[in-house]
LOVEXDREN-608865 format. One record per residue (C-alpha): residue number from 1; x, y, z; chain. Coordinates in steps of 0.05 Angstrom, whole numbers, plus 32768, in hexadecimal, padded with zeros to 4 digits. Example, Ala and Ser with C-alpha at 12.3 -4.5 7.8 and 13.67 -1.06 7.14 Angstrom:
% LOVEXDREN-608865
(1 (80F6 7FA6 809C) "A"),
(2 (8111 7FEB 808F) "A"),
END
This chain:
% LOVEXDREN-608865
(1 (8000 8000 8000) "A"),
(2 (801C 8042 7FF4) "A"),
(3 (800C 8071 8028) "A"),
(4 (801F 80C2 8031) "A"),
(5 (801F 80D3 8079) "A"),
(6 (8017 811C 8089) "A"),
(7 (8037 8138 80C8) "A"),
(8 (8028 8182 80DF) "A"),
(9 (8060 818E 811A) "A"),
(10 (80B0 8190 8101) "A"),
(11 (80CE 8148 8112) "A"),
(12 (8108 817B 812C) "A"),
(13 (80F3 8181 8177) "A"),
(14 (80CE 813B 8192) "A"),
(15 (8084 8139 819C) "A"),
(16 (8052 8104 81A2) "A"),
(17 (803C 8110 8164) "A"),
(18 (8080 8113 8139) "A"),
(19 (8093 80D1 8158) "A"),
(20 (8057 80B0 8153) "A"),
(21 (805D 80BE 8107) "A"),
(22 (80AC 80AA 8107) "A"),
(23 (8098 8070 811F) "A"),
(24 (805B 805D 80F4) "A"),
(25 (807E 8067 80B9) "A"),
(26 (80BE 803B 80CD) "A"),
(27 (8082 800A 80DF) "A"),
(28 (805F 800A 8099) "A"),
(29 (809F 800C 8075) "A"),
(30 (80BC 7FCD 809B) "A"),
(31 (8081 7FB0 8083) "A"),
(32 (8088 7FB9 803F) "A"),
(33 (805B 7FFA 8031) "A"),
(34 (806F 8036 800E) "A"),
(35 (8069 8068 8038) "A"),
(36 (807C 80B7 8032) "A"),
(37 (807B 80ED 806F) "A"),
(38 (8068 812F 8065) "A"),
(39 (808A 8165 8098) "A"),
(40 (809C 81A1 80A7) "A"),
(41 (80E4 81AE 809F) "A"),
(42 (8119 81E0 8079) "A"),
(43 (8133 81B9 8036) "A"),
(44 (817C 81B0 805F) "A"),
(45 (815E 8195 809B) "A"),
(46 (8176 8143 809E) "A"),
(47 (813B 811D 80A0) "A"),
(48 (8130 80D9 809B) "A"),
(49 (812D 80B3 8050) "A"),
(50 (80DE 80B7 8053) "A"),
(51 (80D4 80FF 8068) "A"),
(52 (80CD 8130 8033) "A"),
(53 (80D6 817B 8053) "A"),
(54 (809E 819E 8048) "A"),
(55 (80AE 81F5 805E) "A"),
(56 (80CC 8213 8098) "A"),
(57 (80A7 8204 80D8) "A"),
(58 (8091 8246 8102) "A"),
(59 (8088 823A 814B) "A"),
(60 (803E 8246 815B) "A"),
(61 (8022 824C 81AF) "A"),
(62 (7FF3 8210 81AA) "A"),
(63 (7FCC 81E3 81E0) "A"),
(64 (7FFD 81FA 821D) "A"),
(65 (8039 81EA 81EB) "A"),
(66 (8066 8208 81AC) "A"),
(67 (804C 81E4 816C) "A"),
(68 (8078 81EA 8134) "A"),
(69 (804F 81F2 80F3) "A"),
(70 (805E 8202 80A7) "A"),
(71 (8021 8229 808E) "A"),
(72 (8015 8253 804D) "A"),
(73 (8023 8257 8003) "A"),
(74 (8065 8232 7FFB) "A"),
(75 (804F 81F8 8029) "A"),
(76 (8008 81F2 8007) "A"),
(77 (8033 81EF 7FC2) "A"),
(78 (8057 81B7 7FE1) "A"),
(79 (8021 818D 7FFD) "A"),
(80 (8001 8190 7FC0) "A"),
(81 (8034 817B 7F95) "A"),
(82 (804C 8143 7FCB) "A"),
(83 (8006 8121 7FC0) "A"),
(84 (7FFB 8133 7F7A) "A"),
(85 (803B 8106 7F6F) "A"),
(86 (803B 80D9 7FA7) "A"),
(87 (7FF6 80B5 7F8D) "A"),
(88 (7FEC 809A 7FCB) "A"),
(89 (7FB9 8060 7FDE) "A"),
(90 (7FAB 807C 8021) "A"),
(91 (7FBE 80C9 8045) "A"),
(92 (7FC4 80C3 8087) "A"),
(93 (7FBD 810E 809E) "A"),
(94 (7FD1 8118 80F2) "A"),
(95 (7FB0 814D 8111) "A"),
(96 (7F85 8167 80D4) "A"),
(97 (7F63 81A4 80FB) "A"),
(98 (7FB1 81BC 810A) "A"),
(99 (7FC9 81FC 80E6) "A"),
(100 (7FFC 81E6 80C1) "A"),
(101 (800C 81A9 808B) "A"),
(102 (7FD1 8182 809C) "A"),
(103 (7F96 81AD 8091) "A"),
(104 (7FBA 81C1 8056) "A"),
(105 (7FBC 8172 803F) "A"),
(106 (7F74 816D 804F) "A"),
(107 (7F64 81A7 8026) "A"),
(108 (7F87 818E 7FF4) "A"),
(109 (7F7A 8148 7FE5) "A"),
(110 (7F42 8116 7FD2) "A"),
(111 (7F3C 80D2 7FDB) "A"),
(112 (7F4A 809C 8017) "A"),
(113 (7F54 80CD 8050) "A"),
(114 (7F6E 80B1 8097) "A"),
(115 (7F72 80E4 80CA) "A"),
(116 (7F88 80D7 8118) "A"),
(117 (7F79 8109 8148) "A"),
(118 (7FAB 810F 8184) "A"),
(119 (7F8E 8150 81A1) "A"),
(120 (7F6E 8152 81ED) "A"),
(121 (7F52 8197 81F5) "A"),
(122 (7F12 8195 821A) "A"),
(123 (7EE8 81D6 8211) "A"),
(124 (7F1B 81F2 81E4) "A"),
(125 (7EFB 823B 81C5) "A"),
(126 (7F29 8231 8186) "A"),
(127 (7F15 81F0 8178) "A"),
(128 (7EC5 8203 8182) "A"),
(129 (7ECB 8242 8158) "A"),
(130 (7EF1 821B 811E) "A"),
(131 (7ECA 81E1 8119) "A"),
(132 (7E9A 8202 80E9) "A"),
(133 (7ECA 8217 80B8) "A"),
(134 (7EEE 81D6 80C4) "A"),
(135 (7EB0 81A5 80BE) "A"),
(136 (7EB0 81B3 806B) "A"),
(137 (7EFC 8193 8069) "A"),
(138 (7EF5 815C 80A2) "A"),
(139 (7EBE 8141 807A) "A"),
(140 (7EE6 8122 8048) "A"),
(141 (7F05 80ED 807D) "A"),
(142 (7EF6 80B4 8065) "A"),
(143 (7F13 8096 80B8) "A"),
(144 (7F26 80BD 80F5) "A"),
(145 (7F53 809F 8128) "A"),
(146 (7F56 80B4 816B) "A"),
(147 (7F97 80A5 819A) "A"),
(148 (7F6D 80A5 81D6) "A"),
(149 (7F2E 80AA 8200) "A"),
(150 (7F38 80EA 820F) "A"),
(151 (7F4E 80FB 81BD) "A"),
(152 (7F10 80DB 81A8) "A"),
(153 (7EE3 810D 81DA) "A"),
(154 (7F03 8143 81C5) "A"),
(155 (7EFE 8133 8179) "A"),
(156 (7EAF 8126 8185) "A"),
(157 (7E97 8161 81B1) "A"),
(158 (7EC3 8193 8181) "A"),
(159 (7EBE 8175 8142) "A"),
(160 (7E98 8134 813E) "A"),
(161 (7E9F 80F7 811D) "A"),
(162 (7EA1 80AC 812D) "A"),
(163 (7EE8 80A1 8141) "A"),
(164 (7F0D 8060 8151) "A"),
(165 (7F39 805F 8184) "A"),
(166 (7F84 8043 816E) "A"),
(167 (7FB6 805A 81A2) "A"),
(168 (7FFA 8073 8198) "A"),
(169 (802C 8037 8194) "A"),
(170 (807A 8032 81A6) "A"),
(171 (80AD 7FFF 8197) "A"),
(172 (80A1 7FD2 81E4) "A"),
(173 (80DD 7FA6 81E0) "A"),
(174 (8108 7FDF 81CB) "A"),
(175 (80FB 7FFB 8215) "A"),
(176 (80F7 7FBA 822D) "A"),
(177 (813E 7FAD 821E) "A"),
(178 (8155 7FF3 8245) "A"),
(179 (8190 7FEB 8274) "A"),
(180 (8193 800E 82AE) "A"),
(181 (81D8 803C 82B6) "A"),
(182 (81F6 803F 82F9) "A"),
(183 (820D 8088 82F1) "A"),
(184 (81BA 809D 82EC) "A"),
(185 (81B2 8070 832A) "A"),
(186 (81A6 8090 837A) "A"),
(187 (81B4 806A 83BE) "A"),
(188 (8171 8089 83D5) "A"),
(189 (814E 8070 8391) "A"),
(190 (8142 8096 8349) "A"),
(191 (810D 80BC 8331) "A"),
(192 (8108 80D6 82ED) "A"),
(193 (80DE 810C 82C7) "A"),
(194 (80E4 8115 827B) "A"),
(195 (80C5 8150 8256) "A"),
(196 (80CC 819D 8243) "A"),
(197 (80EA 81C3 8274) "A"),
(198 (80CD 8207 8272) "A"),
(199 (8084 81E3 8253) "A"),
(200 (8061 81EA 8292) "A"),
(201 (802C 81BB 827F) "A"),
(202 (8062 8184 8283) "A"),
(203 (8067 8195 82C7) "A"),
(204 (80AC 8198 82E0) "A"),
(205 (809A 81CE 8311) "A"),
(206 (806D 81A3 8334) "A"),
(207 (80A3 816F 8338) "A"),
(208 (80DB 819E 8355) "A"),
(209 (80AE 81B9 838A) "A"),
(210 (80A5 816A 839E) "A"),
(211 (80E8 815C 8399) "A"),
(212 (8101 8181 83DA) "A"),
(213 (80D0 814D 8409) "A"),
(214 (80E7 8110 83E3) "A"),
(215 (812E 8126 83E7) "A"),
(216 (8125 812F 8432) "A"),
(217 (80FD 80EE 843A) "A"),
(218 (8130 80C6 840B) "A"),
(219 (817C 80D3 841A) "A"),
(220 (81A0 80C8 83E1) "A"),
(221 (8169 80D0 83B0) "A"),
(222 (8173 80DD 835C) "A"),
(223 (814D 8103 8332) "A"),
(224 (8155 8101 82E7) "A"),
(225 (8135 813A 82BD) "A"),
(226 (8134 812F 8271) "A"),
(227 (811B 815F 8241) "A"),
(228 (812F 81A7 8219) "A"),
(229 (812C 81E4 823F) "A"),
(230 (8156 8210 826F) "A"),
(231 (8175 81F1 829A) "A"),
(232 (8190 8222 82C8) "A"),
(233 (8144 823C 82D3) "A"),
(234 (812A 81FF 82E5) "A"),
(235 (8165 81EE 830F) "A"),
(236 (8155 8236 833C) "A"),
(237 (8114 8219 8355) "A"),
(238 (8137 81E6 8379) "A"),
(239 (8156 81F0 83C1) "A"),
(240 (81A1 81FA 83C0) "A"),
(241 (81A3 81BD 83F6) "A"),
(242 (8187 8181 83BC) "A"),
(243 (819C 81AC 8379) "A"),
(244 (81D3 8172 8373) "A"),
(245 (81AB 813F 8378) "A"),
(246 (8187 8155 8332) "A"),
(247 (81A5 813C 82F5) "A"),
(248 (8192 815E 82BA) "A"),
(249 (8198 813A 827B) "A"),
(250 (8180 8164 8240) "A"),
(251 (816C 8142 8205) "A"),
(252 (8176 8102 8208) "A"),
(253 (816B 80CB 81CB) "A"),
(254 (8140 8098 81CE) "A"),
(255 (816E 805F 81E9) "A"),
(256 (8180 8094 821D) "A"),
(257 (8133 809B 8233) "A"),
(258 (812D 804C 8238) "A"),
(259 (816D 8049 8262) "A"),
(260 (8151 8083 8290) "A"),
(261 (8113 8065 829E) "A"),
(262 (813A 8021 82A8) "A"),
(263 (8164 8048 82DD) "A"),
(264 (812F 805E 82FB) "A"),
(265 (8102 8047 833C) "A"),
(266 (80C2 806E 8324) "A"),
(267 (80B4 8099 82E7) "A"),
(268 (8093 80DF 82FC) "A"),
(269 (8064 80FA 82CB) "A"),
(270 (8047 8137 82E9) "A"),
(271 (8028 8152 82AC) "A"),
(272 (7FE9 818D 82C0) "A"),
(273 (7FC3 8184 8278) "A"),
(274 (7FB5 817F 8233) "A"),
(275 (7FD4 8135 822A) "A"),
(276 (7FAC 810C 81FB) "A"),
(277 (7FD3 80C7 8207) "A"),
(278 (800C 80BE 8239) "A"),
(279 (8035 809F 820D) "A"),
(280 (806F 80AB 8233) "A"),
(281 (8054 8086 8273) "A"),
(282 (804C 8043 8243) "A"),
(283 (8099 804F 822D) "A"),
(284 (80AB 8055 8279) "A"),
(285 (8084 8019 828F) "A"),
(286 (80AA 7FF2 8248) "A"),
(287 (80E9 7FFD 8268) "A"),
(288 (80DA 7FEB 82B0) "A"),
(289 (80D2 802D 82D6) "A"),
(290 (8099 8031 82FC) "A"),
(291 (8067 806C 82F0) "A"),
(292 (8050 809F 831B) "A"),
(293 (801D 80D2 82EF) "A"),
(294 (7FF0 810B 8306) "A"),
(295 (7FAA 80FB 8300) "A"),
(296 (7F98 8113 82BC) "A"),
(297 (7F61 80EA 8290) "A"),
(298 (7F9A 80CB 8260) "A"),
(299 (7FCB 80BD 8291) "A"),
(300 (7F8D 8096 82BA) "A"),
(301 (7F7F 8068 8285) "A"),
(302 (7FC1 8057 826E) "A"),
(303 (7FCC 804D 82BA) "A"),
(304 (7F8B 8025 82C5) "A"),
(305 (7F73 804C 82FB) "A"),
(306 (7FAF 8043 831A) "A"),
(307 (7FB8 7FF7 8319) "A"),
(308 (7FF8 7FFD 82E8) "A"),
(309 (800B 803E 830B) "A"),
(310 (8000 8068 8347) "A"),
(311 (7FDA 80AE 833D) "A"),
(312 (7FDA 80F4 835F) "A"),
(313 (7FB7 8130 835C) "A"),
(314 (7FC1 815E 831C) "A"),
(315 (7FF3 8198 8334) "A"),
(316 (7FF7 817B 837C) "A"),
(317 (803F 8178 8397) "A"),
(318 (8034 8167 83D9) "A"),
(319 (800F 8124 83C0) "A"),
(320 (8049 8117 8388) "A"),
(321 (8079 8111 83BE) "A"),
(322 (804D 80E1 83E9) "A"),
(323 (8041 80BA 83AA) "A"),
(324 (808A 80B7 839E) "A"),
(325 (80A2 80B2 83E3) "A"),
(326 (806F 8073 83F4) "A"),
(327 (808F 8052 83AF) "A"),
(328 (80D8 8059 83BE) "A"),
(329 (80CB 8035 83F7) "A"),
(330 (80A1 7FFC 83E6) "A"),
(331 (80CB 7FCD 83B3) "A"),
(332 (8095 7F9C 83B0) "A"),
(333 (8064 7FD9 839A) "A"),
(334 (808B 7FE6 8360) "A"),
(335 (8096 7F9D 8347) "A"),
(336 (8050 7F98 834A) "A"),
(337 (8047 7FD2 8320) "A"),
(338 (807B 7FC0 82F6) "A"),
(339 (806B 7F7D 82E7) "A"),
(340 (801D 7F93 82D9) "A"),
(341 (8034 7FC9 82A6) "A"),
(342 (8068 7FA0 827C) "A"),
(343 (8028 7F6F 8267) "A"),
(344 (7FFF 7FAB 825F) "A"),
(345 (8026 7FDA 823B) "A"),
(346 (8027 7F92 81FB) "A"),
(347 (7FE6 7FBD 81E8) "A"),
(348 (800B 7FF7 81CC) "A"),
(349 (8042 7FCD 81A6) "A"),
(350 (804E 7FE5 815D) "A"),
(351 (803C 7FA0 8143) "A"),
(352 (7FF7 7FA5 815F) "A"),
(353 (7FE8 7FF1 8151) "A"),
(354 (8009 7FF3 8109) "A"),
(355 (7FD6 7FB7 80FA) "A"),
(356 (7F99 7FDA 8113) "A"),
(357 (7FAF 801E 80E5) "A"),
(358 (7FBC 7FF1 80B1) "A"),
(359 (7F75 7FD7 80B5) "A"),
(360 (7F51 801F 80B2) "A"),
(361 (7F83 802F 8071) "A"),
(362 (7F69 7FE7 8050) "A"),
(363 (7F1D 7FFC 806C) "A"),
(364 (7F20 8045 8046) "A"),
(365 (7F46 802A 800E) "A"),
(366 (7F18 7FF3 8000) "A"),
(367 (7ED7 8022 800E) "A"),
(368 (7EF3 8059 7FE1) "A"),
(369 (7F0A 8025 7FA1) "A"),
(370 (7EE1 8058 7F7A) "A"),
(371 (7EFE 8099 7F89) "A"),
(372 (7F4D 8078 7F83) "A"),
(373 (7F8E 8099 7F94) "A"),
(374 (7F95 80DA 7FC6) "A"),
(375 (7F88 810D 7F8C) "A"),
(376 (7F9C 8161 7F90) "A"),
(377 (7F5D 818D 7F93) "A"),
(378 (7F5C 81CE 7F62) "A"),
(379 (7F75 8212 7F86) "A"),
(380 (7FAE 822E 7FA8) "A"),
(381 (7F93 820F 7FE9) "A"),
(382 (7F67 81DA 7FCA) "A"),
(383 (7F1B 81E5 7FC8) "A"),
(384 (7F0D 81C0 8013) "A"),
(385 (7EEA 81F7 802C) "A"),
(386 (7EAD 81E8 7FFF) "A"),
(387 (7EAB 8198 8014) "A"),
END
């Protein structure tokens, strides 16, 4: 099958999104597909073999975040030549409501349409107000995809739809297979946090206030912090008594993440909103690390409700350092969690997900034999406004 996959964020800064779409490609490709991503990027930024740059990406202030987008005349002309030649079986667009390469795809094109909505906005304003002159375009979806629960209600009560729900996948064994490095490791145990630094949705600052109690509580105590950001800001919110007890890491590369959660005794995400998934709890749990996750609707289901990992109030330092206090010292605790999570997280294994995408491209494909190939609609934006 020969499938374009449009991506709206650069794959230059890491994002749930951009590696979801890394990843679905390497999947399809593995498996014989054709497969060609569409991204924002500069023509001399290195990409990988199936990327084809698509403009310069502008950083936009979006859901609590920066989103980097590529919108206007010289992307459009790209899109539409990328799937006038392309003649694709199936576009899979990400994110087709987003400002940037994939509204412009949708706009574009006719044809088998997959679209997969990662957004979890709840009474969003910009979402409500848009979804009128949206609705024309989002029409010709032939399947929407959801990553979540929480996705799927926010797709419905903004926009509307039937969505399935197809979550985001990772690579388990490649996190199984972490090794934990003794130079990450603390007497008084390790706890690690990855994430922006200065996004405070991520939550760091709730983290550092914690930290203090559990340092006090835990002699000897590690924490790892992972992510982009300043350093030397995030660093100041810390008493100078436990500032050397921090390890900050910067950006680290995906084996480093595995080996961080393996060198870890719990895995803090203490996130305060707008996560559709929690993908990053099902990588921790891959590799070992026991999670401990404020209580936000994603991060309860991926947690179960706290059977595969313990919970605490959204924004609520006091109860993060219980949390992570009372796990520290309870080895059998974690082993329970641990063990629970490693079977659990088999759901979210590429070879499962990839198949179920797979079968939504083969449904639209087969349902659209008619209409054929992703085709380029007339006008400098394509006529999508009209339906």
């Amino acid at each position: 099958m020969k499938v374009g996959v449009v991506c709206p964020y650069s794959l230059d800064v890491p994002g749930g999104v951009q590696n979801h779409v890394r990843d679905l490609a390497e999947v399809l490709l593995e498996a014989g597909h054709s497969v060609s991503v569409l991204a924002p990027a500069d023509d001399d930024t290195p990409v990988p073999p199936y990327v084809v740059p698509a403009g310069r990406a502008v950083p936009v202030p979006y859901n609590g975040s920066v989103a980097r987008l590529a919108f206007g005349p010289l992307s459009a002309a790209r899109v539409r030549r990328w799937i006038r030649e392309g003649g694709f079986d199936v576009l899979h667009i990400h994110e087709p409501a987003t400002p940037s390469l994939s509204l412009l795809a949708l706009w574009a094109a006719t044809g088998p349409i997959v679209a997969t909505f990662h957004t979890a906005m709840p009474r969003s304003r910009v979402m409500t107000a848009a979804s009128s002159i949206l609705r024309p375009a989002l029409e010709k979806i032939s399947a929407r995809i959801a990553v979540s629960e929480p996705a799927r209600a926010t797709l419905v009560q903004h926009l509307g739809g039937e969505p399935v729900v197809i979550p985001n996948g990772l690579f388990v064994d490649r996190f199984a297979r972490a090794r934990a490095r003794p130079e990450w490791q603390g007497e008084g145990g390790t706890i690690c946090f990855l994430g922006r630094l200065d996004e405070p949705r991520k939550g760091l600052a709730v983290l550092l206030r914690a930290f203090p109690t559990i340092w006090r509580a835990r002699p000897g105590v590690r924490l790892l912090v992972a992510g982009f950001g300043d350093v030397d800001e995030a660093r100041a919110q810390l008493p100078p008594e436990c500032q050397d007890a921090v390890t900050f890491l910067g950006m680290v590369d995906d084996e480093g993440k595995a080996d961080m959660f393996a060198s870890s005794e719990i895995y803090v995400a203490p996130q305060t909103g707008g996560e559709s998934f929690g993908i990053v709890l099902v990588e921790a749990m891959a590799a070992g690390a026991p999670v401990l996750a404020s209580d936000l609707d994603a991060f309860r289901l991926v947690a179960d409700g706290g059977r595969l990992g313990r919970l605490f109030g959204v924004g609520d330092s006091a109860a993060l350092a219980d949390g992570a206090i009372a796990l520290l010292g309870d080895a059998d605790q974690r082993a329970e969690l641990r063990d629970a999570a490693r079977l659990a997280v088999r759901r979210y294994d590429w070879s499962s997900v990839a198949k179920e995408i797979v079968a939504v491209y083969e449904m639209v494909a087969e349902g659209l034999t008619g209409v054929g190939e992703a085709k380029v609609e007339g006008g400098a934006f394509g006529n999508g406004w009209s339906g």
